[in-house]
C-alpha positions in Angstrom: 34.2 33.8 -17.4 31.2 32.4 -15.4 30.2 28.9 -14.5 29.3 27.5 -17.6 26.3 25.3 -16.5 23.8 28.3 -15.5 23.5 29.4 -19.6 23.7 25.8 -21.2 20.0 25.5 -19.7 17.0 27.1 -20.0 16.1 30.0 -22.5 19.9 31.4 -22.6 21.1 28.1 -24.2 17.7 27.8 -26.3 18.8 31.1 -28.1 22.3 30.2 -28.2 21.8 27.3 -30.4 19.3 29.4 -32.5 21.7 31.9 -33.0 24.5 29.3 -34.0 22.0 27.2 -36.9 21.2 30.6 -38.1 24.6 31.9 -38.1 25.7 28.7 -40.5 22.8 28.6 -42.6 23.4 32.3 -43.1 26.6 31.2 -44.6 25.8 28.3 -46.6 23.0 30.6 -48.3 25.9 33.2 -48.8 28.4 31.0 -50.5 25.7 30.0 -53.2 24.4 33.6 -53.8 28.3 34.9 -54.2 28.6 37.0 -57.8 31.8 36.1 -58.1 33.0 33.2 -60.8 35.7 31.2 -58.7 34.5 28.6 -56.3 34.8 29.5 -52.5 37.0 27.3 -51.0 35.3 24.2 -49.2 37.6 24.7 -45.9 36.4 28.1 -45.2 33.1 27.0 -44.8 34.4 24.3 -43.1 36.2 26.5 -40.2 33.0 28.9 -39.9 31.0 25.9 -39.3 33.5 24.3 -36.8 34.0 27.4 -35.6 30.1 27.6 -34.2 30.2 24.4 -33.2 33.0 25.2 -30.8 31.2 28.3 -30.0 28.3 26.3 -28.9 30.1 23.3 -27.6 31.8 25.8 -25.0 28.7 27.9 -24.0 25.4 25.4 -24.0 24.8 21.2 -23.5 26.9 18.7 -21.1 30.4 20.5 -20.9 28.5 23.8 -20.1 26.0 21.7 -17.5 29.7 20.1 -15.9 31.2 23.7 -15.8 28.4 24.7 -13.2 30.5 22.6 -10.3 33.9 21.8 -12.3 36.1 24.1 -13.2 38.1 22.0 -15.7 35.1 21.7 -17.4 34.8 25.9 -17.3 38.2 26.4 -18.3 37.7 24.0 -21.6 34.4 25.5 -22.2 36.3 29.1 -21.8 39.0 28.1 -24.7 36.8 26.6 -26.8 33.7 29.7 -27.2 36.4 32.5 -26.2 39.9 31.3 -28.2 39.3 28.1 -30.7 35.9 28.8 -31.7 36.8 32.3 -33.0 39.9 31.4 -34.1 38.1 29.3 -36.6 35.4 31.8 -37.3 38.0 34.5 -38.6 39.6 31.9 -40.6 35.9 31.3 -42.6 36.6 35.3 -43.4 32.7 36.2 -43.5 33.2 39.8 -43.9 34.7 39.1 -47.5 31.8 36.3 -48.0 29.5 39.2 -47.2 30.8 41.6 -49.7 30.8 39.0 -52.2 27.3 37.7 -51.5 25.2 41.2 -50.8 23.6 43.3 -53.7 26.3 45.9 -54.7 24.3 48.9 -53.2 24.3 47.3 -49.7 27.8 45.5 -50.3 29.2 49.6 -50.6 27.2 50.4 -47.2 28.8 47.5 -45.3 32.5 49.2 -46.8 30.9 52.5 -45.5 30.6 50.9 -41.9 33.7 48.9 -41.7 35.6 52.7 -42.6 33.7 54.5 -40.0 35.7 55.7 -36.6 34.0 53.5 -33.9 34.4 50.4 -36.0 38.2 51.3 -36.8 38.1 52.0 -32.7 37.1 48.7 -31.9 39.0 46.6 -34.6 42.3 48.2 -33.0 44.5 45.3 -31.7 45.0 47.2 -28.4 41.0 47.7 -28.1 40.8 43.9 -29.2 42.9 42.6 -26.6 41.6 45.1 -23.8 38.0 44.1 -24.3 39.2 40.2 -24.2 42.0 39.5 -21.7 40.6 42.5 -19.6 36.9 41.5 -19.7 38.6 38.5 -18.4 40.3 40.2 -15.5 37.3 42.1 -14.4 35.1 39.1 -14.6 37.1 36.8 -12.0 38.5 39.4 -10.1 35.4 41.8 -9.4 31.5 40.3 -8.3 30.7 40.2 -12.1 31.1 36.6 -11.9 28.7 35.7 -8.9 26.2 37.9 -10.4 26.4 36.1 -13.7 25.9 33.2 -11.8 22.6 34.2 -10.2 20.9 36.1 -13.5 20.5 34.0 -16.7 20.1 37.4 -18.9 23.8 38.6 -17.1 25.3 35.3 -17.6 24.4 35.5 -21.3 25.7 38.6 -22.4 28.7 38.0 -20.7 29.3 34.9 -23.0 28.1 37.2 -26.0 31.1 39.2 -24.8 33.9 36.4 -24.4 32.6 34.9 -28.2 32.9 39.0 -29.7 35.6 39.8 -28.3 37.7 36.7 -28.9 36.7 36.8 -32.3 37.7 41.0 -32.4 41.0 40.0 -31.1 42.0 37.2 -33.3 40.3 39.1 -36.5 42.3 42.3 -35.5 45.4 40.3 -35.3 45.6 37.5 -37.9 42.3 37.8 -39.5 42.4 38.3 -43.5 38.6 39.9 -44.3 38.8 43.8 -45.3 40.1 46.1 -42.6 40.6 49.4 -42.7 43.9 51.1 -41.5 45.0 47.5 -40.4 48.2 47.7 -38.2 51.8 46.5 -39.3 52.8 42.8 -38.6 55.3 44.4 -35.4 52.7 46.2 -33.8 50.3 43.3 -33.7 53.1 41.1 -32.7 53.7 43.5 -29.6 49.9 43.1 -29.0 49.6 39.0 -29.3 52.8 38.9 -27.0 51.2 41.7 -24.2 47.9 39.7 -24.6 49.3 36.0 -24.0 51.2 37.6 -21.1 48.0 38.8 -19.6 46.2 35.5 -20.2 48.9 33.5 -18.7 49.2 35.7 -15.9 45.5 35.4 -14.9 45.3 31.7 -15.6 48.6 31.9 -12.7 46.6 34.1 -10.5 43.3 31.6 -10.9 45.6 28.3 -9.8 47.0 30.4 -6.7 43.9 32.3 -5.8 40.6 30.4 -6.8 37.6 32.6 -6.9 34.6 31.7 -4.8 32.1 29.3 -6.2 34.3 28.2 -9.2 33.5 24.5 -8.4 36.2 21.7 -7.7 39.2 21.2 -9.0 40.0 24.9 -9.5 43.6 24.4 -9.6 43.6 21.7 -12.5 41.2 24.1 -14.5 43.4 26.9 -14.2 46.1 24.8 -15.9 43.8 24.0 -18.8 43.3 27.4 -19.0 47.0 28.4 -18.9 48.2 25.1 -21.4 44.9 25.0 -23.6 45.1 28.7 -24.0 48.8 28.9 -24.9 48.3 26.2 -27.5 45.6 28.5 -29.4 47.5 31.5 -29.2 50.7 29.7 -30.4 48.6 28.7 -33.5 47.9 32.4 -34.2 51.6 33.3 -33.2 52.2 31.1 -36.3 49.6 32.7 -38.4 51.5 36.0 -37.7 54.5 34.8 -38.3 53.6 33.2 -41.5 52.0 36.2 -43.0 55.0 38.9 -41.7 57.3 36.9 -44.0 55.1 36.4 -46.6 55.5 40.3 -46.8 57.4 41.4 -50.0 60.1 43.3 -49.2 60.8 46.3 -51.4 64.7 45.5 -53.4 67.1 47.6 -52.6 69.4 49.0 -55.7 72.9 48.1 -55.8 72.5 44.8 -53.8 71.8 42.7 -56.2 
C-alpha cells in the first residue's frame, strides 16, 4: 500500500469523500424504497455507514496526511480502508438491499450479472485473497509503490484496489448477500488460514526489510500491520466459525 498522505490531498481525496456521501446516501435511499414488509435491521445500516467511514478515515484527511512520513500511521490507515472498513461493509449486505430495493425487472438483471462467469471468477475465495494479500505483495515488493507516490491518478486506483479487494475477500469468505456457487465452509477456511499466513508473512518481511521512502518508524508500523491485521481477520475467523456450525447437519438413521 502507498504512503497514505499523497491521496488524502488534493483532487484524489476530493473524490474519495464524494464517492463515500454518495455511497451512504445511496443506501439510506435504498432502505426506504425496499418492497419488502419487514423492517431492515437498524445495525446493518449502521455497519455500511461505519464501514465508509473507516474506508475514508484510512484513505483521505489527518491519518492519511501523517501516513506520507509515518508508517504507523500507513499501516493503520492500511487496516482500516483495506480490512475493517470492508469488513463492515459486507456485514451491511448491500447486494441483498439492492435486490430488495430495485424495480423487479432490473432486480432480475442484477441476479443475471451476479450468475455470469467473470463475476463467479472474481467472487472465488482463492481470486479474492490473490487480488488482496497479493496486490499487497507486488505493491511493496516491486516499484509500484514509489510510482504511486509520485502520480496522484496511480496512487488512487491503487487504494480503489486495496478497498475492492478487501471487501471481495471478506464477502467471498464470510459475507451473507446472494452468491452464486458459494464454496463450502472448509474450503474457505483453507483460504482465510493461506490468506492470514500471507499477510503475516509480509507484515514480517516489512519489519525486517523496510521498503524505501516508507517514512519513520517502519518497524513499529509493520507490527501494527501484523497485530491490527490479525485482530480483523480473527473477527472473520469467528464469523466462519460461527456460520460452519450453524450448518444443519443431515440425521443419520439408526443413531438416534
Amino acid at each position: 500500500m502507498p504512503e497514505q498522505g499523497h491521496a488524502g490531498a488534493g483532487w484524489p481525496g476530493v473524490l474519495l469523500a464524494a464517492v463515500a456521501l454518495v455511497a451512504v446516501a445511496t443506501y439510506l435511499i435504498a432502505v426506504r424504497r425496499r418492497r419488502v414488509g419487514t423492517g431492515w435491521p437498524w445495525w446493518r445500516s449502521a455497519c455500511w455507514v461505519g464501514g465508509t467511514v473507516l474506508v475514508l478515515a484510512g484513505t483521505t484527511g489527518p491519518l492519511a496526511e501523517a501516513g506520507h512520513h509515518d508508517f504507523v500511521a500507513h499501516a493503520v490507515g492500511h487496516v482500516l480502508a483495506g480490512m475493517a472498513g470492508p469488513l463492515l461493509l459486507v456485514a451491511g449486505t448491500p447486494v441483498t438491499l439492492a435486490l430488495q430495493a430495485l424495480p423487479v425487472p432490473v432486480g432480475r438483471r442484477l441476479s443475471h450479472l451476479l450468475a455470469r462467469r467473470p463475476v463467479r471468477l472474481v467472487t472465488l475465495p482463492v481470486t479474492a485473497a490473490v487480488l488482496d494479500v497479493g496486490g499487497l505483495w507486488l505493491l511493496y515488493l516491486t516499484p509500484l509503490q514509489a510510482l504511486a507516490r509520485e502520480h496522484e491518478a496511480v496512487h488512487l486506483l491503487v487504494h480503489v484496489h486495496l478497498v475492492l479487494a478487501g471487501y471481495l475477500l471478506t464477502a467471498a469468505l464470510v459475507g451473507t448477500d446472494p452468491m452464486p456457487h458459494r464454496p463450502g465452509p472448509r474450503h474457505r477456511a483453507v483460504v482465510l488460514v493461506a490468506a492470514v499466513a500471507a499477510h503475516d508473512v509480509l507484515a514480517k518481511h516489512l519489519y525486517a526489510h523496510p521498503p524505501v521512502g516508507v517514512g519513520s518508524r517502519a518497524e513499529e508500523g509493520a507490527m501494527v500491520m501484523y497485530y491490527a491485521g490479525d485482530a480483523v481477520e480473527l473477527v472473520v475467523m469467528v464469523l466462519l466459525c460461527r456460520r460452519w456450525f450453524a450448518v444443519p447437519r443431515p440425521v443419520r438413521l439408526g443413531t438416534a
